[in-house]
C-alpha positions in Angstrom: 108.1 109.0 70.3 106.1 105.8 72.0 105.8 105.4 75.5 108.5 103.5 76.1 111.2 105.7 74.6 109.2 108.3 76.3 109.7 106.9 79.8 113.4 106.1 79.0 114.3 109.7 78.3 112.3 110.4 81.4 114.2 108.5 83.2 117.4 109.6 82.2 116.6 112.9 82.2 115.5 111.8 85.7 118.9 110.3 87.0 121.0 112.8 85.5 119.7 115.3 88.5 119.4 113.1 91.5 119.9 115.0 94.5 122.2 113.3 97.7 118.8 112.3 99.6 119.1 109.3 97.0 122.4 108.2 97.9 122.1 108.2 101.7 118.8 106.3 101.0 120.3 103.5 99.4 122.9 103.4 101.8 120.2 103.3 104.6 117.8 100.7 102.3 121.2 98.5 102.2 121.7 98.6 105.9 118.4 97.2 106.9 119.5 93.5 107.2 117.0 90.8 107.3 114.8 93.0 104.7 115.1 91.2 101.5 112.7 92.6 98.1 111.0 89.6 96.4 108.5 90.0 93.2 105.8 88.5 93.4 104.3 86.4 90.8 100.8 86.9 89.2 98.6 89.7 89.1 95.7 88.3 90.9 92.3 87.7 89.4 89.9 89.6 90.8 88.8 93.1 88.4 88.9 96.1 90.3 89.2 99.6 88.4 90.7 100.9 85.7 93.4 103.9 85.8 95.1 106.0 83.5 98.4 104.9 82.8 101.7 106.3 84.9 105.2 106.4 83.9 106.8 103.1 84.9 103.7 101.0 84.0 104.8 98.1 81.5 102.9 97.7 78.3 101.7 94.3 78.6 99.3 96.2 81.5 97.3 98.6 79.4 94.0 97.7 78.1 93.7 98.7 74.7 90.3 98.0 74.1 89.3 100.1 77.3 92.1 102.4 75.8 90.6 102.7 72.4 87.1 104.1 73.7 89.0 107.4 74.9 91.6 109.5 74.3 93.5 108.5 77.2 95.8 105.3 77.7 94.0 103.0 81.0 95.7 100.2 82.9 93.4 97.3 84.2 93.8 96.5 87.5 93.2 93.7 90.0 92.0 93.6 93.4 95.3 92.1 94.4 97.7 94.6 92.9 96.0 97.7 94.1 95.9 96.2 98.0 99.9 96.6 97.4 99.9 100.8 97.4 101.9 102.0 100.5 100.9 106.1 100.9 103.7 107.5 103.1 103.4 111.1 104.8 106.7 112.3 105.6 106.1 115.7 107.4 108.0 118.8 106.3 106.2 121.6 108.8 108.1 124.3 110.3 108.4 122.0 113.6 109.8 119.6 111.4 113.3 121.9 111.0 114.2 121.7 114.5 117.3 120.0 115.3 119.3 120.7 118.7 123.0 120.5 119.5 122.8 117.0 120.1 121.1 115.4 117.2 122.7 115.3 113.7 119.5 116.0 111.3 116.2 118.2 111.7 113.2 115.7 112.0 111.8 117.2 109.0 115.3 115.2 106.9 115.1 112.3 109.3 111.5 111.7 107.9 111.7 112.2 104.4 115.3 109.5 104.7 113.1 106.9 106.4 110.3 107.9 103.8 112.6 107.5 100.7 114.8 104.2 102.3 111.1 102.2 102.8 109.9 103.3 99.4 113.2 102.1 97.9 112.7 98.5 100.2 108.9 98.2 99.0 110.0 99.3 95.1 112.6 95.8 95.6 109.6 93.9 96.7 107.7 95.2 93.7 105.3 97.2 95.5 103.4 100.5 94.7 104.1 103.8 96.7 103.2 107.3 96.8 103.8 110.5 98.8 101.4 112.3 100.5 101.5 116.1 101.4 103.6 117.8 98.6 100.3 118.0 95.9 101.8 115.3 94.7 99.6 111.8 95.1 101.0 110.1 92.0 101.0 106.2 93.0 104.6 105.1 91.3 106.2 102.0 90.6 110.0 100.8 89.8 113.4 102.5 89.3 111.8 105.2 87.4 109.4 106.1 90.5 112.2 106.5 92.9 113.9 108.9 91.2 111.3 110.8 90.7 110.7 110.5 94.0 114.0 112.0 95.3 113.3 114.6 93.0 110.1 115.9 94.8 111.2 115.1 98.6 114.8 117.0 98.0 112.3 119.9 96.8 113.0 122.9 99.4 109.3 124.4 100.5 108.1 127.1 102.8 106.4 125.8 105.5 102.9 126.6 106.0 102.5 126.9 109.5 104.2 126.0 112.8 102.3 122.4 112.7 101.9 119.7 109.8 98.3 118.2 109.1 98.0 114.6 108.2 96.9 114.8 104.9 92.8 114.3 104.0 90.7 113.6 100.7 93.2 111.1 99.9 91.6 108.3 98.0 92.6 105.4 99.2 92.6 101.8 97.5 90.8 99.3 99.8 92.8 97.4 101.9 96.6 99.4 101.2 98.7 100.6 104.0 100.5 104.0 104.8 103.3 105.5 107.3 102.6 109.0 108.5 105.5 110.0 110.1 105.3 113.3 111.8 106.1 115.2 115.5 102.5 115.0 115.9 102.8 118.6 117.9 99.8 119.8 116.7 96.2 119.9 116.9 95.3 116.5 116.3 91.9 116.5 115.0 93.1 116.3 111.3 95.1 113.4 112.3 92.0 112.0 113.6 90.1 112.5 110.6 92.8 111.1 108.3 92.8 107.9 110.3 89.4 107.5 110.5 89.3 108.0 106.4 91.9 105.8 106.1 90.0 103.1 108.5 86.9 103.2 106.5 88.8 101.6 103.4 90.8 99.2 105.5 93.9 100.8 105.4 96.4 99.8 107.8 99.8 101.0 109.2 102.2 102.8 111.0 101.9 106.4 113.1 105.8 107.0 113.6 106.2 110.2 115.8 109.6 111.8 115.1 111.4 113.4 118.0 114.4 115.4 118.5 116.2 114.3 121.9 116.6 117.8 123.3 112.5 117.5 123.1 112.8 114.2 124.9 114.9 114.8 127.8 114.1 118.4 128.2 117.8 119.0 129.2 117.1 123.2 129.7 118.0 125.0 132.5 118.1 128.7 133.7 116.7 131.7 132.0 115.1 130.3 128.1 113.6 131.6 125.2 111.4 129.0 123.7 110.0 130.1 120.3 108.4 127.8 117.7 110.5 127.7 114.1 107.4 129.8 112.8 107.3 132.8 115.0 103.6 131.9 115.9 104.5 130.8 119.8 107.0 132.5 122.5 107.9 132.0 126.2 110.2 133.4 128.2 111.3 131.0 130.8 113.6 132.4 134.1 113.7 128.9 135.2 113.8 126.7 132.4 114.1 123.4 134.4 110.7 124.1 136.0 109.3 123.0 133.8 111.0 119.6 133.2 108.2 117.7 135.0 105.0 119.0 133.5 106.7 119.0 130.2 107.6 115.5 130.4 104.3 115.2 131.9 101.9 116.7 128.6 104.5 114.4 126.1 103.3 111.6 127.9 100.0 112.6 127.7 100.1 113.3 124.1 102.2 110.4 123.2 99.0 108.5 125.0 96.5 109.9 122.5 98.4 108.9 119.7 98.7 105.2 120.8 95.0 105.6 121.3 94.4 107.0 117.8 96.6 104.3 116.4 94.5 101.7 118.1 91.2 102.6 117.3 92.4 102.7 113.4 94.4 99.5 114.0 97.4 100.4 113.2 100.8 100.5 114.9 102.0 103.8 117.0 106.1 103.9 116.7 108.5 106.1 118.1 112.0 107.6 116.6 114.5 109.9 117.7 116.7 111.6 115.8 119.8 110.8 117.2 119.1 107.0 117.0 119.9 104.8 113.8 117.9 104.6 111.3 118.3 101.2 110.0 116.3 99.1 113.2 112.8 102.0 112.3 113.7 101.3 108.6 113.3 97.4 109.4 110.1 97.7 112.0 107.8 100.1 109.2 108.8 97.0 106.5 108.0 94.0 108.4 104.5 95.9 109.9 103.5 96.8 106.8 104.3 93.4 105.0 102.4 91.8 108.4 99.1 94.0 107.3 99.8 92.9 103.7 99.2 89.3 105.2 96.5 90.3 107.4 98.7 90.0 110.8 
């Protein structure tokens, strides 16, 4: 079988087992008005690496003669087309799988919607994506790459602790852009870390901290049981609205050391809750990442 029949049977093996997260991804991709996918023309001229060859790569972009010194099949690409790789971190932690009365998704499925709807905008635009986080750094490309996509963020997975790390040791092409989209609960000196990686090869982007709006408003009163989705943290509170103050007091607090984290990287520090549409974060994490594309 060649590689293009191999890459159609993958792809129709691919689409015959698309989970719902697809559907309500398109729907959410189709409601972000004003956010229109354009090709762009030209592959730039500039050499910058070879790579081995990924399903969805046409064959007018391998390089036989680089091809035909190994056993392996390498694409030749530019400076140009790898500065268009968007690596997006949707966090899928156990704090992720909160969701109160009030909101109508767990942040952990708010995240990996958003994730999904802006890979399906930058796939329109003809842009490379990949997703961090699920041992899975495959940089994909077109139709094919979506539904593969779907495939591995519908994956259920046992958390690993009560907190989600931004992810490290990824290597980055010099001057792409990523979304890490997270609660940010955690320690943050992995975040800091990733950012700082990610800032020494000119990557630029979005931190989007998801929220539920019970942990907004803090809307608790009498005696509460707080206990993280993990087990690993537990108070009993006899007055629960207490503590409304110095609660709203250390999300402040924290919320201010991720603007400052953002900053220093240069990058953009967002803000979603859960019960709010998705469609005006779905537009704001396109039109920031095609203004770092442009170098605004």
């Amino acid at each position: 079988m060649n590689q293009t029949a191999r890459l159609t049977a993958d792809a129709a093996r691919a689409a015959s087992a698309l989970p719902p997260l697809l559907a309500e991804a398109e729907r959410a991709a189709a409601s972000a008005f004003g956010v229109h996918g354009r090709r762009r023309a030209g592959p730039g001229e500039t050499f910058w690496q070879y790579r081995q060859a990924q399903p969805g790569d046409s064959m007018q972009s391998i390089d036989w003669r680089r091809s035909g010194r190994s056993d392996e099949v390498f694409v030749r690409e530019t400076e140009w087309e790898t500065a268009q790789t968007v690596w997006l971190w949707a966090d899928d932690a156990a704090s992720m799988r909160f969701q109160s009365k009030s909101a109508p998704a767990p942040k952990a499925q708010r995240a990996t919607l958003l994730a999904l709807s802006l890979a399906i905008l930058l796939e329109r635009g003809g842009e490379r994506f990949a997703f961090l986080g699920r041992n899975d750094r495959s940089v994909r490309i077109g139709r094919t790459g979506i539904n593969r996509a779907a495939l591995l963020l519908s994956r259920e997975r046992e958390p690993d602790g009560d907190y989600g790390a931004a992810p490290n040791e990824v290597v980055y092409t010099s001057g792409s852009r990523a979304v890490f989209m997270s609660d940010f609960f955690g320690d943050l000196a992995p975040l800091k870390v990733a950012m700082n990686e990610a800032a020494s090869r000119r990557v630029k982007g979005v931190l989007l901290q998801i929220v539920d709006p019970a942990e907004e408003a803090f809307p608790y009163k009498g005696r509460v049981l707080f206990e993280s989705i993990a087990g690993g943290l537990r108070y009993d509170a006899d007055r629960a609205e207490s503590l409304h103050d110095a609660y709203r007091e250390k999300l402040a607090e924290r919320r201010d050391a991720l603007k400052l984290i953002a900053r220093q990287a240069g990058w953009r520090f967002a803000m979603h809750r859960t019960d709010q549409s998705v469609s005006p974060t779905l537009m704001m994490l396109h039109q920031t990442l095609e203004n770092a594309r442009a170098g605004r």
